[in-house]
N, C-alpha and C positions, 0 to 999 in steps of 0.2 A: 661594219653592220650591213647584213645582206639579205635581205627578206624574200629574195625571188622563189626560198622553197616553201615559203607560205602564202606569197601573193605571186601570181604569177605575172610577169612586171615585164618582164618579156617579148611576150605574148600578146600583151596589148600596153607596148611600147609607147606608139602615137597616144591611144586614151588615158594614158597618163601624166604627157605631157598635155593635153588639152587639160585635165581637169588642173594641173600644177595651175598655168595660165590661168584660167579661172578665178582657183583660189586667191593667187597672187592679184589678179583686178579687182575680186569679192573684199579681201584684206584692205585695198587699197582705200575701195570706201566704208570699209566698214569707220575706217581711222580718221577721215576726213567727216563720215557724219554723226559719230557717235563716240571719239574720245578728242574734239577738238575743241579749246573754247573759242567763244566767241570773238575773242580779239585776233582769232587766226592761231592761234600755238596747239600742235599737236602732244598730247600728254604720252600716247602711245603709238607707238609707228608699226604694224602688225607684217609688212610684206617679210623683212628679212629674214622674223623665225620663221615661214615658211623655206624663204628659199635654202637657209643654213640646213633645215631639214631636210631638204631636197640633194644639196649635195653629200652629205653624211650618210645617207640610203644610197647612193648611186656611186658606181667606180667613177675615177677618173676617167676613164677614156669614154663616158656619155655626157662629160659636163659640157663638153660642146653645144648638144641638143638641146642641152638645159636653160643654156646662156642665151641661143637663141630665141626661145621660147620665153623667158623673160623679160630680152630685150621689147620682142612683139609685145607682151602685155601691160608692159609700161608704156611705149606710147599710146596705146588704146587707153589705159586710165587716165592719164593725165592729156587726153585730148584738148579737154573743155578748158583748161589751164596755162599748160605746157607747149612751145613749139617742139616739131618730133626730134629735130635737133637735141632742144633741152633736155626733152625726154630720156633720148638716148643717152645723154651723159649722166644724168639721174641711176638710169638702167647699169652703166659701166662701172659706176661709184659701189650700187648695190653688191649687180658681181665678183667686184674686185674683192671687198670684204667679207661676204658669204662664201668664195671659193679659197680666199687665204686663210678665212679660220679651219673651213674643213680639212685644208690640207695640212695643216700647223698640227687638229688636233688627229688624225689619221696618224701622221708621220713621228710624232709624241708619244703614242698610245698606242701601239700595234696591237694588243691583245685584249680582247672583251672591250671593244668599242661602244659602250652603254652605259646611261646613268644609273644604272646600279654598280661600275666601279668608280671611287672615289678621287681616282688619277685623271679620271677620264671628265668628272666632273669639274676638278680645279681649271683643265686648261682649256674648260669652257668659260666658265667665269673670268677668267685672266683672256685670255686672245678673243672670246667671243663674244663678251660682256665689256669687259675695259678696253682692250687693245683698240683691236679693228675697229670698233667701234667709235673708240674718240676720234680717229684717224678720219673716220669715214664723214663722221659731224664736221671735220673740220674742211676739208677737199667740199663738201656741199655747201657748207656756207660762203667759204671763197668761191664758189661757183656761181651760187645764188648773189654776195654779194656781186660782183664782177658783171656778170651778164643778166641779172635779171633786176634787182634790187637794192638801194645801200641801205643796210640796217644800223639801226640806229645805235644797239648794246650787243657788239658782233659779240663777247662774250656768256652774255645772258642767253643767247639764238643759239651759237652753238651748245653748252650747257641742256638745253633744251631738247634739241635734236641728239644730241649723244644719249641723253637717259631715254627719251621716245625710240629710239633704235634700238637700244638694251633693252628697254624692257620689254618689248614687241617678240627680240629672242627669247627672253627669258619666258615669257607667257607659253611661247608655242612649239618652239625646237624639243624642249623636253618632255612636254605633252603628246607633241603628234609622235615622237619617236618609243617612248612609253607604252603606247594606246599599239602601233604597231608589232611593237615587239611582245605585246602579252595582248592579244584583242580578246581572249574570252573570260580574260579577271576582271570582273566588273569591279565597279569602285566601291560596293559595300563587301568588304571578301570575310570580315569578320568581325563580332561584335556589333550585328544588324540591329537591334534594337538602340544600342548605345549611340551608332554613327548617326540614325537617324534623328535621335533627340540632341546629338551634340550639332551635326551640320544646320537641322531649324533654328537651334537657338543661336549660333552663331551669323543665319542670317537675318533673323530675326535682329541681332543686335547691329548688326553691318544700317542695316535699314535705319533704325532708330537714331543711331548713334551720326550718320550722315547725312538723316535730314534736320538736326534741328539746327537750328543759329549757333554761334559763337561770337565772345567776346574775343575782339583785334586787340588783346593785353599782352599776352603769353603766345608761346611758339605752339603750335597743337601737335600735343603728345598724346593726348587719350588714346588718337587709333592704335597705338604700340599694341594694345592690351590683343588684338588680334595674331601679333608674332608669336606670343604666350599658347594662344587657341590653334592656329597652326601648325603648332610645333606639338601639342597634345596631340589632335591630330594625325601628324605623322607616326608619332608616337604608338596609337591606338589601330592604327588601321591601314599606317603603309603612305608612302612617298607618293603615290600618284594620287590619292583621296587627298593628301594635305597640300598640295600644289594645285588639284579642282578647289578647293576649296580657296586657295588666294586668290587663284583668278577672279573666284565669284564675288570677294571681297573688294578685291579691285576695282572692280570694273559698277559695283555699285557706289564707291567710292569715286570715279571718274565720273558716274552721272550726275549725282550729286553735287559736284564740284562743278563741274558745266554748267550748272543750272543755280549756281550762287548759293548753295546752302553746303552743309556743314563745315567742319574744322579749317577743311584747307580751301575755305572760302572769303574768307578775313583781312586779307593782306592784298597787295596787287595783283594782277594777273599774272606778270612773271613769277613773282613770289610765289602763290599757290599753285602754279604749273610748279616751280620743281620742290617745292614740300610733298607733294601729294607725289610725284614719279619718286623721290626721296623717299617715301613711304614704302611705294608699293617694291620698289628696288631692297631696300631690306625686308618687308614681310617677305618676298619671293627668294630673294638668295638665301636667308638662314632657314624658311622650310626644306630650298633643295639641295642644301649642304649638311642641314641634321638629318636628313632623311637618308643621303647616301652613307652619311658616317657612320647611323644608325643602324643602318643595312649593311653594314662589314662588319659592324660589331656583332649582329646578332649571325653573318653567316661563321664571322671567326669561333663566337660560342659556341656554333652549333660545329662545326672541324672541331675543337676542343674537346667538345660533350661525343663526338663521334671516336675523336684517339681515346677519350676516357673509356669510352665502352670497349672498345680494340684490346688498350691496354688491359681494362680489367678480364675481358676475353682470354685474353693472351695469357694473364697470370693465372686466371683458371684450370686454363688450359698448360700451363707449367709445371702448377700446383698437382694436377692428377696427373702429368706425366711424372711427376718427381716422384710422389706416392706411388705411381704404378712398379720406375725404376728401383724407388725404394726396398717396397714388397718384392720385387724379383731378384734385387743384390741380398735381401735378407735371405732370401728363400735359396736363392746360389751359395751363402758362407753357413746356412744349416745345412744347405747339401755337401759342402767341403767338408763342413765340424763332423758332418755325420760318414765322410766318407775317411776320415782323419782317425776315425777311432771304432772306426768296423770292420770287421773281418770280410774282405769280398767275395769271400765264397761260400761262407756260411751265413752272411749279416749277424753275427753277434758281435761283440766286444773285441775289439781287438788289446796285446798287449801295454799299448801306452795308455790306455784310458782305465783298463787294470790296474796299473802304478799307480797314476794319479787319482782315482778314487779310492784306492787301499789305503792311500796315506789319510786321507778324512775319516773312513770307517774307523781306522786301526782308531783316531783320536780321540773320534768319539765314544769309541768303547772303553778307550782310556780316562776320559772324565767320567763318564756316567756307567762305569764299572758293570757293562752291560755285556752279555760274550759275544763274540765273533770267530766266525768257525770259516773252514780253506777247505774244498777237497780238488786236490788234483788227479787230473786220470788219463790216460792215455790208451790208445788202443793196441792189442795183444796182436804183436806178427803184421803189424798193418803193412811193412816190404812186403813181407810175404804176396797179402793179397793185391798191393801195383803190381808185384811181378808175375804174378797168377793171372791175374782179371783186366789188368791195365789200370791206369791213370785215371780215367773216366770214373771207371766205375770205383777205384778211390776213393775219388774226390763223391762219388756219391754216396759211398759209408759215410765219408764225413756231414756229409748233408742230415743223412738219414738219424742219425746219433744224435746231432743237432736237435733238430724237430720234437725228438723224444725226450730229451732233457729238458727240453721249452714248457712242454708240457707240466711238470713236476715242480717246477719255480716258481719264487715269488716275483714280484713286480720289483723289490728291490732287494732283490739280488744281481750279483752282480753274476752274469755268465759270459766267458771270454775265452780266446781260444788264441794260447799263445806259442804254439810251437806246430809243425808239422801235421801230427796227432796226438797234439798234446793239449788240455783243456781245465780249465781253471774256474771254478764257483764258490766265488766272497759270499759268505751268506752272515748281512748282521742281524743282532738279536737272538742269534742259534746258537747253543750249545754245542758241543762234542758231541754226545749220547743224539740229540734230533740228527744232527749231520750225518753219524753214522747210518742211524734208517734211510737218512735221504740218499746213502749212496748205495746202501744194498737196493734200494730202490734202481735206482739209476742201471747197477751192473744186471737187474736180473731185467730189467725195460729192454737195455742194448741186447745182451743177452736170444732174447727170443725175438729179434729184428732178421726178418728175411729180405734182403735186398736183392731187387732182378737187378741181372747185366747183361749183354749181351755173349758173356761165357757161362749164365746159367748163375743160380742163386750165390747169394753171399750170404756168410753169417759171420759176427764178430764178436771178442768180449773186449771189456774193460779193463784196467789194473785201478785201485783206487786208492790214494794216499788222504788221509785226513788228522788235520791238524785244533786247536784251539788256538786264539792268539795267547800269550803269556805275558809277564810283564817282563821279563828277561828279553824278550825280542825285543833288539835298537831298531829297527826297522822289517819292512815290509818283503826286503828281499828276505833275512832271517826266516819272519812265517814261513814263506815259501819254499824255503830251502828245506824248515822241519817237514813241509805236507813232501815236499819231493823225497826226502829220505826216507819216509813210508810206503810212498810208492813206489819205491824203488828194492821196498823188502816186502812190498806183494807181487813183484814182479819174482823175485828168489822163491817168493811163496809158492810159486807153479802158476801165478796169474789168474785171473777170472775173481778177484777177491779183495776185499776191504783191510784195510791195517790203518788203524786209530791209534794203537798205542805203542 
């Protein structure tokens, strides 16, 4: 955790260590004149979550400065009390355990060192809150007893001093590093009207509920009901609003207690020292352990709700690419079907798609006894004109022939072009007698067709053979064979001429 590109720390190195100092003496009394009772037992000990903060902001290689600097301000507070000797050992007990937690959880947790990850949180609670912590109660009391004092309940002292340590972190490590790390989210960030009437009424009840008497029958459980409102809290408006809000619960809880009135004022002094640190150690740990968990769950819903959208993106985006591929593999096997059974030089019908729809026509004019008529035609001397004109111009009688016959047809008719220059029109629903008109039609159309070439005009005729189906035809070659053998005796005919029968 590195804040030097938003506070420039740097820059005014020294002035940060003077204010740390500061704090850390400010802390010092704050804990001695306003979380202490009277009998001498401090409820909360405030210096270490500063300095735990202080090494967790700062690399390793300035905890030197840091050390220093705290050393000085511990003998300065505890002038009035302490020899600087004592002080000093006070001061080293601190360090030891505010630079073994930082480093334990630095070295733990290498990535996104902050209470908003949930890794980062537990090995605060464990090394920051339990470990070091009882370690550090325990080395101070054998310090204190040994060289300053013999206590009477070394168990109850230390006890005492470990949750006053704890909770001091727990108050202000995650606070000041919080407030750091996001300084322009104010603590009402959403649902302003709500926070405001939930945070008065909850100190509104903080108030009530710790100044009045208690009967010394039962264990006091009432404050729990604040763990419930905390955790709403975080719930509603986010980890750092419900951790301001235990502090403030706390600590009207601490005065009250000081001052002999509510719950945890009923029993002995030791006893209400650590019901009451017992109190505020669970209100403060499960607001700041729901509130991290709470915060992974809702960034994991929202990465979740974010693939969700990706995904659905993505299959949108599949969805019209497959449509688009679809539309263009359909649109490519209509261009094959269509290139599969068309003549490439005329675009009509070619010979297979002839067969294969003859055979449906022929059948259905065989159930529904309805005629079906053939004419086949070819064009008169067409060698002649490749060998006259060339190829080109050929192939452009063929064209030309074409166009003109298109002309004359129906929509289902079938016109097809299966030979050379040879050329085939199924015509169903037609008679013999129509076909024939359709074909003198046809031969006097070609007939008066002037085709330019580059050897000067063309002109062509026809031969035209026409058939009826019958019912003696097995098949569709048969038709075809009868219209060929008429065209094949208008070709004896002298050509240019029709033969029906």
């Amino acid at each position: 955790m590195d804040i030097d590109k938003r506070f420039n720390i740097i820059k005014y190195y020294p002035l940060f260590l003077l204010i740390l100092m500061a704090a850390y003496i400010a802390a010092n009394k704050f804990s001695l004149a306003f979380t202490t009772m009277s009998e001498g037992m401090s409820i909360v000990w405030f210096q270490n979550g500063i300095l735990l903060a202080a090494f967790l902001l700062r690399p390793v290689r300035e905890w030197i400065w840091i050390a220093l600097s705290i050393i000085t301000a511990e003998v300065i507070a505890d002038s009035s009390v302490f020899t600087p000797l004592q002080a000093f050992w006070f001061a080293m007990i601190n360090l030891g355990e505010t630079m073994l937690s930082a480093y334990l959880m630095q070295r733990l947790c290498t990535t996104h060192q902050s209470f908003n990850n949930i890794r980062f949180v537990l090995l605060f609670i464990v090394i920051a809150l339990a470990i070091n912590p009882s370690f550090s109660a325990l080395f101070v009391e054998l310090f204190y007893n040994t060289q300053i004092d013999v206590l009477d309940d070394f168990i109850a002292s230390w006890r005492i001093r470990f949750f006053g340590d704890s909770l001091g972190i727990l108050f202000l490590t995650p606070f000041i590093l919080s407030w750091l790390e996001y300084p322009k989210k104010f603590l009402f960030t959403q649902h302003l009207y709500e926070s405001i009437f939930t945070d008065t009424a909850t100190i509104a009840l903080a108030f009530s509920l710790f100044s009045i008497g208690f009967t010394p029958s039962v264990l006091p459980t009432t404050p729990m009901i604040f763990v419930l409102i905390t955790l709403w809290i975080v719930y509603r408006n986010g980890l750092r609003s419900g951790m301001t809000m235990g502090m403030i619960i706390s600590m009207i809880a601490i005065y009250y207690t000081i001052h002999h009135q509510g719950p945890f004022s009923v029993f002995t002094p030791v006893q209400n020292t650590l019901y009451i640190q017992e109190f505020i150690a669970a209100l403060m740990t499960s607001t700041l352990f729901f509130g991290v968990l709470l915060r992974q769950v809702n960034e994991t819903n929202d990465l979740l709700l974010q693939s969700n959208n990706a995904l659905e993106s993505l299959a949108q985006n599949l969805e019209s690419e497959i449509q688009k591929k679809t539309a263009e593999l359909q649109k490519a096997n209509e261009m094959l079907m269509q290139l599969a059974i068309t003549d490439p030089l005329t675009h009509i019908y070619n010979r297979r798609y002839l067969e294969e729809n003859a055979t449906r026509e022929i059948a259905h004019a065989a159930r529904y006894r309805t005629p079906l008529s053939l004419i086949l035609f070819d064009i008169d001397f067409f060698k002649v004109i490749n060998d006259t004109y060339g190829h080109q111009s050929g192939d452009n009688v063929l064209i030309c022939i074409t166009q003109s016959v298109k002309t004359r047809i129906r929509k289902d008719d079938i016109f097809a072009r299966i030979g050379g220059e040879e050329f085939v029109l199924l015509l169903p629903s037609i008679s013999v007698e129509q076909a024939v008109i359709l074909a003198e039609e046809i031969k006097e159309s070609i007939a008066s067709l002037v085709i330019p070439s580059k050897s000067g005009s063309v002109s062509c005729t026809v031969s035209l053979g026409v058939s009826e189906f019958q019912p003696q035809f097995k098949s569709f070659p048969e038709f075809l064979n009868d219209a060929d053998q008429k065209l094949y005796r208008a070709k004896e005919s002298g050509r240019n001429t029709v033969i029906w029968e």
